[in-house]
Gaussian input, Z-matrix of N, CA and C with variables (Angstrom, degrees):
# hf/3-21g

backbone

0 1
 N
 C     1     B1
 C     2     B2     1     A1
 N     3     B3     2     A2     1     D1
 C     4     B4     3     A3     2     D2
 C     5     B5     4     A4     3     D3
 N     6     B6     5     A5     4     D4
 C     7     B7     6     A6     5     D5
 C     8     B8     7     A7     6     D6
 N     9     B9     8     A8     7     D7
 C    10    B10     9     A9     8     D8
 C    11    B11    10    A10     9     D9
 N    12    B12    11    A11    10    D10
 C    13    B13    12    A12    11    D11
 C    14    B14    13    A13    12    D12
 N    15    B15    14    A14    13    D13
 C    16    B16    15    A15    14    D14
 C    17    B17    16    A16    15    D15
 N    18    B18    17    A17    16    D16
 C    19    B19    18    A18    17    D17
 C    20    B20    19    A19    18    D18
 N    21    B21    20    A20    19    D19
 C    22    B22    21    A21    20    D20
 C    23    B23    22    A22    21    D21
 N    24    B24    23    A23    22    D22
 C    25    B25    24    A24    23    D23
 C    26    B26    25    A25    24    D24
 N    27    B27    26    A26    25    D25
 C    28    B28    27    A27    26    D26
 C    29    B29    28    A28    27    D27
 N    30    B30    29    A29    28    D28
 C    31    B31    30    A30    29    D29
 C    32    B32    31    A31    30    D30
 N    33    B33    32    A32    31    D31
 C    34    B34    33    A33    32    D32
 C    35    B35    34    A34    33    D33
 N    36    B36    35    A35    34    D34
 C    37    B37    36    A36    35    D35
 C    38    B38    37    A37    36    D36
 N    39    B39    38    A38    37    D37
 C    40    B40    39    A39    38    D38
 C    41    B41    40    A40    39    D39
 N    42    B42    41    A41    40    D40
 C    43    B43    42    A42    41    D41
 C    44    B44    43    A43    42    D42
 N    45    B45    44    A44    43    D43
 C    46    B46    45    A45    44    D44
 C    47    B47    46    A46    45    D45
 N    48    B48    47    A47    46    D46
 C    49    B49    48    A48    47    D47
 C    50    B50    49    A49    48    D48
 N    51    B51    50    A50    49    D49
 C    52    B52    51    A51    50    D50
 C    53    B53    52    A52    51    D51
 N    54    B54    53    A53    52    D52
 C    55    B55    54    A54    53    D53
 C    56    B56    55    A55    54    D54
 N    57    B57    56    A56    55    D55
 C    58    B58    57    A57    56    D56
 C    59    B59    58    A58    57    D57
 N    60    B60    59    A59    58    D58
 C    61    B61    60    A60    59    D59
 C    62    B62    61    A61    60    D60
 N    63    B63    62    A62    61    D61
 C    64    B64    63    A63    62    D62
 C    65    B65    64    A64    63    D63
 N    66    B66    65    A65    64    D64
 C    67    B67    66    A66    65    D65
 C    68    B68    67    A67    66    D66
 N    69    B69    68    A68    67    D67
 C    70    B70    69    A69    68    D68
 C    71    B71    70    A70    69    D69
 N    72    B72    71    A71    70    D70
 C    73    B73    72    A72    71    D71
 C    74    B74    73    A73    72    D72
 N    75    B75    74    A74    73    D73
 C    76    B76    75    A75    74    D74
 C    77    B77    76    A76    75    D75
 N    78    B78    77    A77    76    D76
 C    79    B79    78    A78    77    D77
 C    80    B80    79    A79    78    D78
 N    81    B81    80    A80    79    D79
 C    82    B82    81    A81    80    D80
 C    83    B83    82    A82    81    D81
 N    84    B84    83    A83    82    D82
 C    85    B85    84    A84    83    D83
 C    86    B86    85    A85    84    D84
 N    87    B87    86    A86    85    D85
 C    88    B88    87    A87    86    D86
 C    89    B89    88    A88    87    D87
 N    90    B90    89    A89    88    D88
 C    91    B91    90    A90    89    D89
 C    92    B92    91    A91    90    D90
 N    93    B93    92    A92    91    D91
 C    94    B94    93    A93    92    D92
 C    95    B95    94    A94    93    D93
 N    96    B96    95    A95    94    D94
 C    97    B97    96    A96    95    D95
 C    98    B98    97    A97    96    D96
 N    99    B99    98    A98    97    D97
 C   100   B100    99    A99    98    D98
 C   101   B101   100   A100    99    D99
 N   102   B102   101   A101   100   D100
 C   103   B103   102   A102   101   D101
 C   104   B104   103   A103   102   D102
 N   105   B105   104   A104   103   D103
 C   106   B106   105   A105   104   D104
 C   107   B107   106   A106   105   D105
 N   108   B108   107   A107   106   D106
 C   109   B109   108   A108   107   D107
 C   110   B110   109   A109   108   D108
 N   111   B111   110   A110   109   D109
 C   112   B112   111   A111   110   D110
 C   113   B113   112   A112   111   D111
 N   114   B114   113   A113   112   D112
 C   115   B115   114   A114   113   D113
 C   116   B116   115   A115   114   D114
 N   117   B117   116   A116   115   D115
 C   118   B118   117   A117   116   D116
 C   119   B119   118   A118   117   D117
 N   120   B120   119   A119   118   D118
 C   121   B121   120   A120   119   D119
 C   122   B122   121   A121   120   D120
 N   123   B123   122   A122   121   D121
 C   124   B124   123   A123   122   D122
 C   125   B125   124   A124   123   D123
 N   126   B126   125   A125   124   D124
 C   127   B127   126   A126   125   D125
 C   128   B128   127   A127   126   D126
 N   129   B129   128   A128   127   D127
 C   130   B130   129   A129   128   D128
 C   131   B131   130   A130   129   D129
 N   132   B132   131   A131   130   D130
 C   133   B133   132   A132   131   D131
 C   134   B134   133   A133   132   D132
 N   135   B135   134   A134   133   D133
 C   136   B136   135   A135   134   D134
 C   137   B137   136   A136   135   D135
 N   138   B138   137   A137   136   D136
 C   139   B139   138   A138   137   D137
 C   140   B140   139   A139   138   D138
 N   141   B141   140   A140   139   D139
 C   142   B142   141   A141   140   D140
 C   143   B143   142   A142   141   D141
 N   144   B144   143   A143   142   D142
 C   145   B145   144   A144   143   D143
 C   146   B146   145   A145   144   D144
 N   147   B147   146   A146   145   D145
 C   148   B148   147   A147   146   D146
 C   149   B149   148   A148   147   D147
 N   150   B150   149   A149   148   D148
 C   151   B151   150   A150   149   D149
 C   152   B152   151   A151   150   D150
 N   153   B153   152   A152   151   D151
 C   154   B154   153   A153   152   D152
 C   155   B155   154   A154   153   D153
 N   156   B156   155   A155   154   D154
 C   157   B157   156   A156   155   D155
 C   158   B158   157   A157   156   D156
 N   159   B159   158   A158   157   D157
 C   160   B160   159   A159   158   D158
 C   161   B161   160   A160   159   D159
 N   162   B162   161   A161   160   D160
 C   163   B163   162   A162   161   D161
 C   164   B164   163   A163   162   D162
 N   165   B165   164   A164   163   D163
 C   166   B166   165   A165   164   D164
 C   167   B167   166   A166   165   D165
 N   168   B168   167   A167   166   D166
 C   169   B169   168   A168   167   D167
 C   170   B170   169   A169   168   D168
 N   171   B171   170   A170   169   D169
 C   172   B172   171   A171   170   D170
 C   173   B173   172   A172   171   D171
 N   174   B174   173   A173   172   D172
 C   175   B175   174   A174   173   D173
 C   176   B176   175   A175   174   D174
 N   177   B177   176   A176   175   D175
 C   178   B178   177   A177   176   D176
 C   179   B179   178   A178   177   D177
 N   180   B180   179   A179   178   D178
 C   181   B181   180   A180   179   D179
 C   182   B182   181   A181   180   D180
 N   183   B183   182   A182   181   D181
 C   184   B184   183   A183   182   D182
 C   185   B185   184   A184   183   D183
 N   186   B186   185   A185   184   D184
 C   187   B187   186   A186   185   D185
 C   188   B188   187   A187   186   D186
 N   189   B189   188   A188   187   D187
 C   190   B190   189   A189   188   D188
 C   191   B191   190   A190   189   D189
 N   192   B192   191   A191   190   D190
 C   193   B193   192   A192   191   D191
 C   194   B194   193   A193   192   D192
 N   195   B195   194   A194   193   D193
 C   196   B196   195   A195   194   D194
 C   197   B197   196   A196   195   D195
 N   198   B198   197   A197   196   D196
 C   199   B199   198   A198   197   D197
 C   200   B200   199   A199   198   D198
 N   201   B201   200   A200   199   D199
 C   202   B202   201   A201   200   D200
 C   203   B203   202   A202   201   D201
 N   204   B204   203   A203   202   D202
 C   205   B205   204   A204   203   D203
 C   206   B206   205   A205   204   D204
 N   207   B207   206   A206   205   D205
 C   208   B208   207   A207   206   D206
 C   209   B209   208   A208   207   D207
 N   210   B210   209   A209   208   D208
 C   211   B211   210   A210   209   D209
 C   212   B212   211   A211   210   D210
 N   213   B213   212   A212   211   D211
 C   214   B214   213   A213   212   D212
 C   215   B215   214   A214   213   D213
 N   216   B216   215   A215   214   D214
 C   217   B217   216   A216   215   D215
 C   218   B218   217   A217   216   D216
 N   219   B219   218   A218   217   D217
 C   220   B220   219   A219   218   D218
 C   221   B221   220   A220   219   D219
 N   222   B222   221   A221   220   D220
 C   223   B223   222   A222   221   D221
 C   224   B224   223   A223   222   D222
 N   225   B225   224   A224   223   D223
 C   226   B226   225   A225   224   D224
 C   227   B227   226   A226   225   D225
 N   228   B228   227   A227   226   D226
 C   229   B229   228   A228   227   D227
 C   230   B230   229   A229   228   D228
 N   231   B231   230   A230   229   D229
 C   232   B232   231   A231   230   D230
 C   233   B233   232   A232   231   D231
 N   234   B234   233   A233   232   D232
 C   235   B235   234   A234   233   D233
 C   236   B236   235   A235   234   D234
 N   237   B237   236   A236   235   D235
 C   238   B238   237   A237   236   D236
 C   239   B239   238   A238   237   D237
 N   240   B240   239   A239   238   D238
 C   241   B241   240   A240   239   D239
 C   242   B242   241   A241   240   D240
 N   243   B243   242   A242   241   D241
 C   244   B244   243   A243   242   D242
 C   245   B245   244   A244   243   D243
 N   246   B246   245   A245   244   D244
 C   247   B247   246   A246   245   D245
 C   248   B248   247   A247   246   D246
 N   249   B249   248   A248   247   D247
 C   250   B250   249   A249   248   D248
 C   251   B251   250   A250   249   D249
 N   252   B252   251   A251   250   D250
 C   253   B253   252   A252   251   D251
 C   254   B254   253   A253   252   D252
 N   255   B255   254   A254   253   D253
 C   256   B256   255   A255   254   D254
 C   257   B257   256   A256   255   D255
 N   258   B258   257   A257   256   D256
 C   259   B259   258   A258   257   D257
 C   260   B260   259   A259   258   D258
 N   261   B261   260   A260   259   D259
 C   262   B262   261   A261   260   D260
 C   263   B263   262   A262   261   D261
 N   264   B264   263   A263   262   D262
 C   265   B265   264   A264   263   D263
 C   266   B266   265   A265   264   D264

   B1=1.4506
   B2=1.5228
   B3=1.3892
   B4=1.4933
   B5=2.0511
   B6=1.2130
   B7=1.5790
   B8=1.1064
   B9=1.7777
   B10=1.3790
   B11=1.6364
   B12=0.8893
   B13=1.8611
   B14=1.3680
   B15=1.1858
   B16=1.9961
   B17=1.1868
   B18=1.1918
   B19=1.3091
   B20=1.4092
   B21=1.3410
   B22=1.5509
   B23=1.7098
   B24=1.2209
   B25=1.5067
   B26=1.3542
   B27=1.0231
   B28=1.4590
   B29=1.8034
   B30=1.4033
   B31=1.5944
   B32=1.2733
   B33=1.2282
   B34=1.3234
   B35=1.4833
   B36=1.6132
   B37=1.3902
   B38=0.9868
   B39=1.4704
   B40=1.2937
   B41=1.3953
   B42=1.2401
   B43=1.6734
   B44=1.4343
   B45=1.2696
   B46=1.2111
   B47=1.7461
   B48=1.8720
   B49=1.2241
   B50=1.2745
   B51=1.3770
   B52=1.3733
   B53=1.3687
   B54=1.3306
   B55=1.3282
   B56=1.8284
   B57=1.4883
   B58=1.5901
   B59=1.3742
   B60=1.4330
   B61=1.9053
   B62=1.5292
   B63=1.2776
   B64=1.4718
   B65=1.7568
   B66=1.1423
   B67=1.6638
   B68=1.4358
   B69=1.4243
   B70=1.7926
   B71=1.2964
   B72=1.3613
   B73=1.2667
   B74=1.8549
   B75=1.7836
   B76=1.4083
   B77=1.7532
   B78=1.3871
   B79=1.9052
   B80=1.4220
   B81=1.5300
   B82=1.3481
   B83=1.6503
   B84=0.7951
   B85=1.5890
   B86=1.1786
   B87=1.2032
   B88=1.3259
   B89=1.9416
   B90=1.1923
   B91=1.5143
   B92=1.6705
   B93=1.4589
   B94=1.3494
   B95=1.3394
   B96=1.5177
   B97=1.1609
   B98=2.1989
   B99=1.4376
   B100=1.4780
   B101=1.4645
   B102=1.2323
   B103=1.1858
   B104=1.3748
   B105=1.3403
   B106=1.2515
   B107=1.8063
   B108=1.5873
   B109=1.1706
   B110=1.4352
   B111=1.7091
   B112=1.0899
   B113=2.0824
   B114=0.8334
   B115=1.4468
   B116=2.2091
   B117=1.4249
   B118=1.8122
   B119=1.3995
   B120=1.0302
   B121=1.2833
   B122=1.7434
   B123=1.3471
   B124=1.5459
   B125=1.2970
   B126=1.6097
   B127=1.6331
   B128=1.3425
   B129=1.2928
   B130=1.3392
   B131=1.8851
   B132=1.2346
   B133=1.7755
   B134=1.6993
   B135=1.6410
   B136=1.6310
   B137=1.8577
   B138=1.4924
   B139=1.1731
   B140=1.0667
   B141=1.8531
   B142=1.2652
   B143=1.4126
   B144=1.5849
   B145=1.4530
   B146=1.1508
   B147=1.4677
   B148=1.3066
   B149=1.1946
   B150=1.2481
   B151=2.0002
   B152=1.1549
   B153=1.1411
   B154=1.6698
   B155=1.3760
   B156=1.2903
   B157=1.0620
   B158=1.7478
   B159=1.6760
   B160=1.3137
   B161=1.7023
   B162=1.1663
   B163=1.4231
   B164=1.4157
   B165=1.2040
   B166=1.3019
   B167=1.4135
   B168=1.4392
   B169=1.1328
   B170=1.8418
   B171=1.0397
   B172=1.5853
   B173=1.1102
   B174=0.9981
   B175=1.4579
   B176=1.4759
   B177=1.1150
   B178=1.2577
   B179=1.8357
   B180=1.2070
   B181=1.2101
   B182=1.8828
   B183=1.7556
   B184=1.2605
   B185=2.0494
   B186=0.8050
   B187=1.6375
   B188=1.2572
   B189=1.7353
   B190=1.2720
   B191=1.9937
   B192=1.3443
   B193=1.0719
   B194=1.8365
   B195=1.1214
   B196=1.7639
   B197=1.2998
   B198=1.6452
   B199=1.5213
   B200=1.7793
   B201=1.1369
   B202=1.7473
   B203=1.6399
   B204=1.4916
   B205=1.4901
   B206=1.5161
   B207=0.9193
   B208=1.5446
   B209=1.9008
   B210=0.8475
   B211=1.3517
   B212=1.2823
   B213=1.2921
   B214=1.3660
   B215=1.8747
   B216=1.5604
   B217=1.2024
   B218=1.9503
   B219=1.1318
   B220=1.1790
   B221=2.0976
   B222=1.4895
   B223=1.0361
   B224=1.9580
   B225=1.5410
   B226=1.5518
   B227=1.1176
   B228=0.9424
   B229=2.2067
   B230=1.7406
   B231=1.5364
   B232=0.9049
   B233=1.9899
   B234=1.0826
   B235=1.5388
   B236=1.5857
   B237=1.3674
   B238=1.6728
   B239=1.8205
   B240=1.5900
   B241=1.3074
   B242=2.1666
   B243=1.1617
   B244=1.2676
   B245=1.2978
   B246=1.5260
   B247=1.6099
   B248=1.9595
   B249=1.0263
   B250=1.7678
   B251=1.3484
   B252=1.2732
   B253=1.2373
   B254=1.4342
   B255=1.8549
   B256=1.7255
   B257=1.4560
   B258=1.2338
   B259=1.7631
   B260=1.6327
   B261=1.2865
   B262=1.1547
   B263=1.6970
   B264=1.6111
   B265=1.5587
   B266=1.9287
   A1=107.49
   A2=109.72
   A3=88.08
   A4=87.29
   A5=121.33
   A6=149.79
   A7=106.05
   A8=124.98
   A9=113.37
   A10=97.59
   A11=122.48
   A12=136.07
   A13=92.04
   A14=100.08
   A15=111.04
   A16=117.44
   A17=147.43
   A18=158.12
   A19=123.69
   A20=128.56
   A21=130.41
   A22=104.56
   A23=116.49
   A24=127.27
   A25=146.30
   A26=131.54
   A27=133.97
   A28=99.20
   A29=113.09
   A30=94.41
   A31=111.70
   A32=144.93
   A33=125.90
   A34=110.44
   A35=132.96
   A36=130.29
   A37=98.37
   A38=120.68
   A39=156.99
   A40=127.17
   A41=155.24
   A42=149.51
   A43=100.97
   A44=122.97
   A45=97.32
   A46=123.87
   A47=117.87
   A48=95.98
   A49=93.69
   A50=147.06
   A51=138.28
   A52=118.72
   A53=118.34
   A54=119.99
   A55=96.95
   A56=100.07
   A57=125.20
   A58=118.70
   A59=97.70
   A60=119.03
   A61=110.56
   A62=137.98
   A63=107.78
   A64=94.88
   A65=97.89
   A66=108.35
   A67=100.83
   A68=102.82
   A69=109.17
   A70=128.66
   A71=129.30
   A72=151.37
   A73=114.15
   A74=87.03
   A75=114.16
   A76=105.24
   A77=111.23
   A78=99.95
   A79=106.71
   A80=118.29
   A81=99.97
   A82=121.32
   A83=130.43
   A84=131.01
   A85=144.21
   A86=106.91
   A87=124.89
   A88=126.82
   A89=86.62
   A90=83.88
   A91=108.02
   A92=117.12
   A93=132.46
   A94=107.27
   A95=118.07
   A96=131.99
   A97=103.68
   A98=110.13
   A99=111.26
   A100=109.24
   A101=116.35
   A102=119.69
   A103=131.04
   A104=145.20
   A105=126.98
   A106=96.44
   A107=121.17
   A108=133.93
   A109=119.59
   A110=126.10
   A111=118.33
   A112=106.99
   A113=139.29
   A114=162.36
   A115=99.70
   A116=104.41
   A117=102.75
   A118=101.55
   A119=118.68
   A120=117.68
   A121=128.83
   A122=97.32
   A123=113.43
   A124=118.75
   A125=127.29
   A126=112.56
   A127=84.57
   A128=108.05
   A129=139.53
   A130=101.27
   A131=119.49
   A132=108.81
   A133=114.58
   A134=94.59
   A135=108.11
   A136=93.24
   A137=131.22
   A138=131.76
   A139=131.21
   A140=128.80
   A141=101.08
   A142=74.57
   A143=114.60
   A144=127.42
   A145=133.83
   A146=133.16
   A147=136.89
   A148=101.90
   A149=104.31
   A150=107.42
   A151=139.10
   A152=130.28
   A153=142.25
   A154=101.68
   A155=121.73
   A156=119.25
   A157=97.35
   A158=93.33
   A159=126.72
   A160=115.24
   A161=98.27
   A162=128.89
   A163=121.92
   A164=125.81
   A165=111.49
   A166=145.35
   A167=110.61
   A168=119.77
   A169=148.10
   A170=123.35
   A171=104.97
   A172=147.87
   A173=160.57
   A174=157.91
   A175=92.65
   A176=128.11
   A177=155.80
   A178=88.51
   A179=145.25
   A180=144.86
   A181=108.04
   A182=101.16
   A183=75.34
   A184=123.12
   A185=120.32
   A186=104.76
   A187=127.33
   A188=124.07
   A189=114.16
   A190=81.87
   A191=130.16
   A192=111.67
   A193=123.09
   A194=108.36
   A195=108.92
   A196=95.33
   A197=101.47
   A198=103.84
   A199=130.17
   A200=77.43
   A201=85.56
   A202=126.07
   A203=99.06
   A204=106.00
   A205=103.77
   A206=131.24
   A207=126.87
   A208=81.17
   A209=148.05
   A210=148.21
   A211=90.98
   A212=130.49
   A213=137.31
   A214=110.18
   A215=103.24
   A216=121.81
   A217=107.20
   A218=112.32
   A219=160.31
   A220=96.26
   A221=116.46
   A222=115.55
   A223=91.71
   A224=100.76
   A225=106.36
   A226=104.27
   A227=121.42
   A228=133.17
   A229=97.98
   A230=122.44
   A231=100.12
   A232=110.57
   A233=119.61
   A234=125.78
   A235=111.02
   A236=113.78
   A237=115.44
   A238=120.93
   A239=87.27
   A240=117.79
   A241=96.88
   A242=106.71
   A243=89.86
   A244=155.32
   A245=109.00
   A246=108.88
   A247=88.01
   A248=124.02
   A249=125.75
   A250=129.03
   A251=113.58
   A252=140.67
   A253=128.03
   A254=88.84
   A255=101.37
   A256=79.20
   A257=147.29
   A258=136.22
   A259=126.66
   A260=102.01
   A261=101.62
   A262=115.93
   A263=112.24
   A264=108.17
   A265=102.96
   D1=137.56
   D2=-169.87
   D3=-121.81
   D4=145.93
   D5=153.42
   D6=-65.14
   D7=135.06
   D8=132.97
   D9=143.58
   D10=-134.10
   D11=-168.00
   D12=-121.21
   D13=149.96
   D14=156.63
   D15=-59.91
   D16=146.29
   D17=126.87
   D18=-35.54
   D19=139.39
   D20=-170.72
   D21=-83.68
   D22=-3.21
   D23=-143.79
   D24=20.81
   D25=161.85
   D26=-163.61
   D27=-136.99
   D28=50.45
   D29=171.98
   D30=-64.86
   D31=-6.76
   D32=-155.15
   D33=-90.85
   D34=172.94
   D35=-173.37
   D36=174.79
   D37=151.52
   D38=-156.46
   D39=-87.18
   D40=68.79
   D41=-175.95
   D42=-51.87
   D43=137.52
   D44=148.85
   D45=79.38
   D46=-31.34
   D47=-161.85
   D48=117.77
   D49=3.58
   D50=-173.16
   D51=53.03
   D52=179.83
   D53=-166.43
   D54=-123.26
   D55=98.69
   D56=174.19
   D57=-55.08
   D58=108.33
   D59=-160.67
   D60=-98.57
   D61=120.56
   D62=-177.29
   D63=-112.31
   D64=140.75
   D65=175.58
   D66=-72.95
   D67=143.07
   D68=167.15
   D69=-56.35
   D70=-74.72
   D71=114.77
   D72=47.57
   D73=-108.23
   D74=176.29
   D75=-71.40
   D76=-38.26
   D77=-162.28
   D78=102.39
   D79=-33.67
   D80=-159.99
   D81=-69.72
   D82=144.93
   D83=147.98
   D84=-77.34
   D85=126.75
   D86=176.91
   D87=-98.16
   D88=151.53
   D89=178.47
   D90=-111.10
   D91=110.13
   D92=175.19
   D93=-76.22
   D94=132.03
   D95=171.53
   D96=-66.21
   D97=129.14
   D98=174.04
   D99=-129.46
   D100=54.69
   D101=140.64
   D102=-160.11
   D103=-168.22
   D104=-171.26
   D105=-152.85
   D106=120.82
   D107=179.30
   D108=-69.81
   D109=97.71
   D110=-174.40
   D111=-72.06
   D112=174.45
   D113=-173.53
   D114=-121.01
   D115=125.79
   D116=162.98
   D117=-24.77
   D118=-70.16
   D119=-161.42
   D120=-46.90
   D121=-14.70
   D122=-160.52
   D123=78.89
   D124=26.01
   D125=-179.42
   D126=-110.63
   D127=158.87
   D128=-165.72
   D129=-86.83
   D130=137.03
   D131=-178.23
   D132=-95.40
   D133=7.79
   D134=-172.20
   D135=-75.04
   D136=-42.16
   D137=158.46
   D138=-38.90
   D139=-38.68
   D140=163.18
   D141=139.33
   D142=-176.86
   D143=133.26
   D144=-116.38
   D145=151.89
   D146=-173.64
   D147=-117.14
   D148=105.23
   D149=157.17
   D150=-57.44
   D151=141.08
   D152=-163.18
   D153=-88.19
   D154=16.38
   D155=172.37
   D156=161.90
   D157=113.49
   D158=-168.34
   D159=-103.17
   D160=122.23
   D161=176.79
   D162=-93.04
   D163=76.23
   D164=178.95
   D165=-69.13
   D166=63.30
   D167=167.36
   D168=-39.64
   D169=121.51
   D170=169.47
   D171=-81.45
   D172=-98.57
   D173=-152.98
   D174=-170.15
   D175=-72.03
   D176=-148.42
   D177=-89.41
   D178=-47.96
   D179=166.73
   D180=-30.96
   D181=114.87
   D182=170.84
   D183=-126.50
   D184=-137.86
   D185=-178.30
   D186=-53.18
   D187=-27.68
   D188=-158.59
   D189=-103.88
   D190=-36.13
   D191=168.48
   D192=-57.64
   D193=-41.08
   D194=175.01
   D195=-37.87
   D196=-69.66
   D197=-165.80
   D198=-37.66
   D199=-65.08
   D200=161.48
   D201=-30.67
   D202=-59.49
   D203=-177.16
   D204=-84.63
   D205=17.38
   D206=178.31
   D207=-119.52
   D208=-42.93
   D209=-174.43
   D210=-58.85
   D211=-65.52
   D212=-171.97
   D213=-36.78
   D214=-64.75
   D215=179.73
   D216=-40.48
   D217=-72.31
   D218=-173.02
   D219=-6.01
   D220=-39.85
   D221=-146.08
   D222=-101.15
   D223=-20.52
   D224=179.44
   D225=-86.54
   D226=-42.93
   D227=176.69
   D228=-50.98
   D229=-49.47
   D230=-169.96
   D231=-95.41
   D232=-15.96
   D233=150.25
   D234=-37.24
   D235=-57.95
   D236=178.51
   D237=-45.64
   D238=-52.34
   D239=-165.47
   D240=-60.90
   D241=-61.48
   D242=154.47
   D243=-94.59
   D244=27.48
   D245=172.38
   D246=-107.04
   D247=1.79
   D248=149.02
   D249=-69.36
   D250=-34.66
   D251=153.39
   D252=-31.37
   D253=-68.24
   D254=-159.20
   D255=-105.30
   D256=15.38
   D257=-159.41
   D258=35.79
   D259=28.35
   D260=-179.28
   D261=-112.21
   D262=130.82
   D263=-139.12
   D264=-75.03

């Protein structure tokens, strides 16, 4: 079960060293990510992740507040976690 905010994701990844892009322009090169990380499930990780239980955090929120509100969370996350367990809804 995962806590917390979604993720912006990062499916992308490298063969090899990526696939070496040169801009017109400047010249410079870049290294393009050429591939894309599927998940068992078949979802793609370029989407991100979505938590099973969402925390709405801010920007401006910082450690001892997270904490708190993840403390908060903490006692239903783990209630879930075992009525999955024992199958009981």
């Amino acid at each position: 079960m995962i806590v917390g905010e979604p993720t912006v994701g990062a499916g992308c990844g490298h063969t090899d060293g990526g696939t070496p892009t040169t801009l017109k322009n400047s010249r410079a090169v870049l290294s393009v990510p050429d591939c894309a990380r599927f998940r068992a499930d078949g979802s793609n990780e370029v989407r991100g992740i979505r938590p099973d239980v969402l925390i709405g955090w801010r920007k401006m929120d910082g450690p001892g507040r997270r904490a708190e509100d993840f403390g908060q969370a903490l006692p239903s996350v783990v209630a879930a976690m075992i009525s999955r367990q024992t199958g009981n809804p």
